[in-house]
C-alpha positions as CSV (number, residue, x, y, z in Angstrom):
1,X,54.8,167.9,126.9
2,X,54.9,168.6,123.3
3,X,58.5,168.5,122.1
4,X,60.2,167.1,118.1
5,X,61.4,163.7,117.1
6,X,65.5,164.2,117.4
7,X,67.2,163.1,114.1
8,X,69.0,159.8,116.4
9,X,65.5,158.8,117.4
10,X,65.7,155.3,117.8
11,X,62.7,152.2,117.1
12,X,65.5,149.7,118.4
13,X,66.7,150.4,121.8
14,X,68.9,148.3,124.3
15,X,66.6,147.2,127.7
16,X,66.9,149.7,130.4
17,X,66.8,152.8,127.9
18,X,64.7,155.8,129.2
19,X,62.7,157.2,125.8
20,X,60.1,160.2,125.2
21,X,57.7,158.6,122.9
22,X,56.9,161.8,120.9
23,X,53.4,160.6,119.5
24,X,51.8,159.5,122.3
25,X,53.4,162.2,124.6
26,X,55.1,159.5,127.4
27,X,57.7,158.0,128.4
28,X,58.6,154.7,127.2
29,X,60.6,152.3,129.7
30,X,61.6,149.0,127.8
31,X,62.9,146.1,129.9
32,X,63.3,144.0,127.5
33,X,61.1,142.3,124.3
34,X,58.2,143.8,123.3
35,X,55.6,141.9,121.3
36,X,57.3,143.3,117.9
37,X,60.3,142.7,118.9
38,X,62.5,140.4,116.0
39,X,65.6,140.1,118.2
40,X,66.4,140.2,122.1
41,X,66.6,144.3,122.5
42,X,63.2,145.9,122.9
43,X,61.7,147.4,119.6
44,X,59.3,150.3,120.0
45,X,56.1,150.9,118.3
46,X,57.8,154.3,116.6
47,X,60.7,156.2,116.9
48,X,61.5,157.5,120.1
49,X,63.9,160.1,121.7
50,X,66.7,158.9,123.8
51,X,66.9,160.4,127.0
52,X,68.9,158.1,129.1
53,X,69.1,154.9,131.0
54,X,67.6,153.3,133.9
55,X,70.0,152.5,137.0
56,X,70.0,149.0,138.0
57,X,68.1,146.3,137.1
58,X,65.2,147.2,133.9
59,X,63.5,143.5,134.5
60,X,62.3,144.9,137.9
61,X,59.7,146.9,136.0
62,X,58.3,143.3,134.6
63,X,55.7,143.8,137.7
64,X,54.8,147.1,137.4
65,X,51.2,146.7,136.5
66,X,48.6,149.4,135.2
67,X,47.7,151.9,138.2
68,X,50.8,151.2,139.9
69,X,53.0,154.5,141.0
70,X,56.5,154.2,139.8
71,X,59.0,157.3,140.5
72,X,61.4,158.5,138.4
73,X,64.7,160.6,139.4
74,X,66.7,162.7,137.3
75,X,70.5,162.2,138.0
């Protein structure tokens, strides 16, 4: 999906926040601090566009792990 970086695209975004990471084409799913993180709220490695939040519990995708299938459902 090719799409523009949104004028409120966000590098600081609270856990739980569904983003389109417009470089590398993807979604990104923080749950909480990433390793260039300076506070407690998930910082991303470059703007990204806002798209929503996740319902319930981000923390739960602490076990995801490379290969694993995770769905996604658009509410």
């Amino acid at each position: 999906m090719r799409t523009k970086l949104e004028a409120c695209a966000r590098q600081l975004v609270p856990a739980g926040s569904v983003c389109f990471w417009v470089e590398g084409s993807s979604l990104a799913l923080p749950w909480g601090r990433t390793p260039i993180s300076e506070g407690k709220e998930p910082k991303l490695v470059s703007p990204c566009n806002v798209l929503g939040r996740i319902d319930g519990d981000p923390r739960r995708l602490a076990s995801v792990r490379t290969g694993d299938v995770i769905n996604l459902k658009l509410e």
